[in-house]
Steps between C-alpha positions, in 0.01 A plus 500: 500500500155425676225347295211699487198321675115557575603609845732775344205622251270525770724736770563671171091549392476593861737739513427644243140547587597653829739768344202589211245548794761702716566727219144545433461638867757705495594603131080591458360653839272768323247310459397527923518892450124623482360211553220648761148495419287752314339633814552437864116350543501322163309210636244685694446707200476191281194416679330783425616526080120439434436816557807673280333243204142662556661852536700421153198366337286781625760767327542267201163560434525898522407696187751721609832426703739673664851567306836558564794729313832565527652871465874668675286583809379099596232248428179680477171279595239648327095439582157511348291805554212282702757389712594737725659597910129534637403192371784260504812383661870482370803339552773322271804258509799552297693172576815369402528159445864504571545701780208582772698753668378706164145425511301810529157499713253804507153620587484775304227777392402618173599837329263740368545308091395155677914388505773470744871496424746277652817731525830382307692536843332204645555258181835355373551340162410161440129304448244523757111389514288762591147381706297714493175481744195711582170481648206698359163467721582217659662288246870395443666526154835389371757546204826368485710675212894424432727786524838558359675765667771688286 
């Protein structure tokens, strides 16, 4: 029988090492699944995020804000009365943090109760943060609500 020496205790620390770090590769390999950014143009639109904190602030300071509810049909966005399709622009992101092939983008248009309804069809269970973004004479506003899909 071999004594046991420093040389032996450090192939052994090195081996072992190498046989932790291989099984982390290949035992774990979720962790590079969905690992794109938010957005294609995140840094061109991080550039321009003073304008989404004005437009926040601006809506913030709203005595009335747009809402949203959920009912069997979708998520319903519903508006003040001042705010209105001859006065403003629409449009809202539904995004899903964990999977942009889900994200939902739309311009959309007003009914005649000052809401619009995001159909059920397009939305599948799970959390999602809804942005949405107008523009009433001339100036941007933004809300960001979260939204738990059942």
């Amino acid at each position: 029988m071999k004594n046991f020496t420093w040389g032996h205790a450090i192939v052994l620390a090195l081996a072992s090492f190498i046989i932790f770090i291989l099984s982390m590769l290949f035992l774990f390999p979720n962790g590079q699944k969905n690992s794109e950014l938010v957005t294609e143009h995140y840094y061109e639109e991080e550039l321009q995020y003073q304008d989404v904190i004005d437009a926040k602030k601006r809506a913030d300071n709203l005595a009335e804000k747009p809402v949203y509810s959920q009912s069997a049909d979708g998520i319903t966005l519903r508006f003040p009365q001042d705010i209105n399709n001859t006065n403003s622009t629409f449009s809202f992101v539904l995004n899903r943090a964990e999977d942009q092939n889900l994200d939902i983008k739309k311009a959309i248009k007003l009914d005649g109760n000052q809401s619009f309804t995001i159909p059920k069809a397009v939305l599948k269970a799970g959390g999602y943060t809804l942005r949405l973004s107008w523009t009433k004479d001339k100036t941007d506003y933004r809300v960001d609500y979260d939204v738990i899909w059942k």
